[in-house]
N, CA and C of each residue as an Amber inpcrd file, in Angstrom:
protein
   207
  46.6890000  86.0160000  69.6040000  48.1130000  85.9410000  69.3230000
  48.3430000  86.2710000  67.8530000  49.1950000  86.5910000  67.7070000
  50.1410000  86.7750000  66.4500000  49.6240000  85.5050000  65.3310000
  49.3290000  85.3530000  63.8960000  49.3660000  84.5840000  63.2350000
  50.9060000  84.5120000  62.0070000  51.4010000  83.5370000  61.8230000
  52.7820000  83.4330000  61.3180000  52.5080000  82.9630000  60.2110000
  52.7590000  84.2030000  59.5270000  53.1420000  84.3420000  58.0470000
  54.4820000  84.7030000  57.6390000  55.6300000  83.2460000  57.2650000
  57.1140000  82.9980000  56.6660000  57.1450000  84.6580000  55.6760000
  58.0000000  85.3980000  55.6970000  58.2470000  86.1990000  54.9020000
  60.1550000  86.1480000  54.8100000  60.7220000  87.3170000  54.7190000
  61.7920000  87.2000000  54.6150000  63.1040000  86.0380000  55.3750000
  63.1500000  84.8290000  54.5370000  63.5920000  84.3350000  55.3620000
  62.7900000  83.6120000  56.4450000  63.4370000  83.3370000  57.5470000
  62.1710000  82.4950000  58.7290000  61.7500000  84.0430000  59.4430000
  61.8340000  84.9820000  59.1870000  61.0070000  86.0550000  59.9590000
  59.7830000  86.7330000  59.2940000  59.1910000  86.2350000  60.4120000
  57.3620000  86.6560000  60.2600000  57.4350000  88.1540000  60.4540000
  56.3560000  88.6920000  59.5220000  56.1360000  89.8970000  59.2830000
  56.1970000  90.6000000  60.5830000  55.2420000  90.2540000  61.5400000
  55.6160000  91.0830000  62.9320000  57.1030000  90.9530000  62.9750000
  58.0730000  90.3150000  62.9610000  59.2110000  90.3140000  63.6830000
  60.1260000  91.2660000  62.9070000  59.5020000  91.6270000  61.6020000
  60.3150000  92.4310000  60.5120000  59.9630000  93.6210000  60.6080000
  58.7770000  94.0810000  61.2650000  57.8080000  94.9870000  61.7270000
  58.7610000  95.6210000  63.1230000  58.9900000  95.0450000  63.9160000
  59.4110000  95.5400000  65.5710000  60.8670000  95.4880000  65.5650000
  61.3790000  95.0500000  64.3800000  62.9480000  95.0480000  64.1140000
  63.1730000  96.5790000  63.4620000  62.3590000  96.6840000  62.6220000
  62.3250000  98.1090000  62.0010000  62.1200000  98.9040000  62.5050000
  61.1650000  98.9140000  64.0090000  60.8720000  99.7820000  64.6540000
  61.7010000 100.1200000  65.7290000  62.2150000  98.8480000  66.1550000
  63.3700000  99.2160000  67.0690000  64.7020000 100.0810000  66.6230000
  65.0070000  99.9580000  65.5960000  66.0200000 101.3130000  64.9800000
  65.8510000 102.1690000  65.6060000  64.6080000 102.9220000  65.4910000
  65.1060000 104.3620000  65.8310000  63.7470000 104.2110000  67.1310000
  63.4340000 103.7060000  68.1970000  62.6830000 103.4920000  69.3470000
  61.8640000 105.0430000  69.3100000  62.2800000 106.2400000  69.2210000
  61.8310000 107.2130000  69.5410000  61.1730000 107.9320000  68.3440000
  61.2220000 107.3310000  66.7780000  60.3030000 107.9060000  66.0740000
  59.0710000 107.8310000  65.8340000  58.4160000 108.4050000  64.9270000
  57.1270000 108.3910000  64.1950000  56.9160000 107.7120000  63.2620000
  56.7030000 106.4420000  63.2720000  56.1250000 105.3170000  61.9060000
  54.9800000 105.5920000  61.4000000  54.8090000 105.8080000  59.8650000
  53.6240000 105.5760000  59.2940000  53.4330000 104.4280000  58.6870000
  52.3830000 103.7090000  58.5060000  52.5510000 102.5320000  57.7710000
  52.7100000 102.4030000  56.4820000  52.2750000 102.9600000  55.8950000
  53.1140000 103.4860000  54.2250000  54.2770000 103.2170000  54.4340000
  55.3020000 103.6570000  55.0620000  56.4180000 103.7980000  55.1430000
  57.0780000 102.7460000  55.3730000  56.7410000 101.4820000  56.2310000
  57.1500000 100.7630000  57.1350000  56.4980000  99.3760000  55.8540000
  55.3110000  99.9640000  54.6140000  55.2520000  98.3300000  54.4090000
  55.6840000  98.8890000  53.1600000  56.3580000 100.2940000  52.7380000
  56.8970000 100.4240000  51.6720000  58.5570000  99.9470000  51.8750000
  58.8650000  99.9120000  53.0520000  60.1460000  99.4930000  53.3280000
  60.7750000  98.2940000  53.6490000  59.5710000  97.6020000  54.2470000
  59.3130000  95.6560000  54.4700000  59.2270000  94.9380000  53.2850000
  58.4950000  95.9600000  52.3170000  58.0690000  94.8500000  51.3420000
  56.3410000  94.1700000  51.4180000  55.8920000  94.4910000  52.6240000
  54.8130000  94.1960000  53.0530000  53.3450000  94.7350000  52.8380000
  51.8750000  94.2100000  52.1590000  51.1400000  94.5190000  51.8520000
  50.8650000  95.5400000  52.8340000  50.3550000  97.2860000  52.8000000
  49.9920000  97.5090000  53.8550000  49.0020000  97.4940000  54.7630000
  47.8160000  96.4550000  54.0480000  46.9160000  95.9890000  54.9990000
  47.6400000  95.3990000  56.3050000  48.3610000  94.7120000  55.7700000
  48.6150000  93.6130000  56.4890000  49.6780000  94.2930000  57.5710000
  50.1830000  95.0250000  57.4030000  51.2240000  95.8440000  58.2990000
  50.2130000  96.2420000  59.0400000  49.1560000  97.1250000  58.7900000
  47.9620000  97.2870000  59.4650000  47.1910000  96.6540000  60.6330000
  47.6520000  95.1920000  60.4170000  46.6440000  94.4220000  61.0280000
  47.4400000  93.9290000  62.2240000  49.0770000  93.9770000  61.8010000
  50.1710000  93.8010000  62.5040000  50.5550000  94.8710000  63.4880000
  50.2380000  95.8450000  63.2330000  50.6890000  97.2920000  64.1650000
  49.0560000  97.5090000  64.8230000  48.0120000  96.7670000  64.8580000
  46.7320000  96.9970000  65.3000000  46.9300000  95.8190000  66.4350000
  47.4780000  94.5700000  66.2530000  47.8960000  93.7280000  67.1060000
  48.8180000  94.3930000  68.1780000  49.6460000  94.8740000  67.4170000
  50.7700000  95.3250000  68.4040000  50.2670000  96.3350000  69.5120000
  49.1980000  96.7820000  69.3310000  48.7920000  98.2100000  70.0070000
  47.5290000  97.3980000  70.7910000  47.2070000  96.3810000  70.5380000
  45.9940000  95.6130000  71.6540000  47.2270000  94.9050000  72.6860000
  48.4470000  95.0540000  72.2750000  49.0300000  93.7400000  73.1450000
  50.2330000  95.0630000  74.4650000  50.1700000  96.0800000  73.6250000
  50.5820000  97.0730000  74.5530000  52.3960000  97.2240000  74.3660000
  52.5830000  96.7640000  72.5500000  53.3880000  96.7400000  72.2760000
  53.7740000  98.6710000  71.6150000  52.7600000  98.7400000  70.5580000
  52.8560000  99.8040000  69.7410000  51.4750000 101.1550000  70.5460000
  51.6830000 102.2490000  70.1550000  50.6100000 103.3710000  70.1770000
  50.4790000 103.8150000  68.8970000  49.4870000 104.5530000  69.3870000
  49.6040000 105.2650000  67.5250000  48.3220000 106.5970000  68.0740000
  48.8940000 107.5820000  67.6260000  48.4830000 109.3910000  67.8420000
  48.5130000 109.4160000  66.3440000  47.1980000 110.1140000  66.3050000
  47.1450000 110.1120000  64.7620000  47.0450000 109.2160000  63.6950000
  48.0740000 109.7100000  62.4560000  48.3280000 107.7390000  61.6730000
  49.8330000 108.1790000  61.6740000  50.4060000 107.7830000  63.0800000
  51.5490000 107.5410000  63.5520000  51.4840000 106.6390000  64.0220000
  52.4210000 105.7910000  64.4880000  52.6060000 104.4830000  65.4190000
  54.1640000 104.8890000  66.3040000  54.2090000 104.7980000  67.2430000
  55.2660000 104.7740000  67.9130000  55.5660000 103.3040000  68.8670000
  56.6330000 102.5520000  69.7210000  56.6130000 101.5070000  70.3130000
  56.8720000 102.3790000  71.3270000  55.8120000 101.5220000  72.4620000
  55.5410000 101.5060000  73.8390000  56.6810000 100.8360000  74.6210000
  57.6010000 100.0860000  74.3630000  58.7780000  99.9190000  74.9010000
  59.5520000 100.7740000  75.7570000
């Protein structure tokens, strides 16, 4: 499962992660992009979009990530 780390507010990095991603459902995320825009170390976005893609949330072609939604 998910480990909860408080960031903005009461939302944990995943939830700031799949909020961002849900904007635009049909693009191409890089993680640069996504922890230059969170605020978020990008290991750690890393480790969060690596979760997301064991749980059959996120894919990723390349070093893209897209949501499986």
């Amino acid at each position: 499962m998910f480990y909860i780390v408080k960031r903005d507010g009461n939302r944990t990095a995943y939830e700031m992660l799949l909020e961002e991603m849900r904007k635009d459902p049909n693009r191409a995320y890089r993680s640069r992009y996504l922890a230059r825009n969170l605020g978020i170390e990008s290991q750690e976005i890393g480790e969060e979009l690596a979760k997301m893609r064991d749980y059959g949330i996120a894919t990723r072609s390349g070093k893209s990530w897209y949501l499986s939604e």
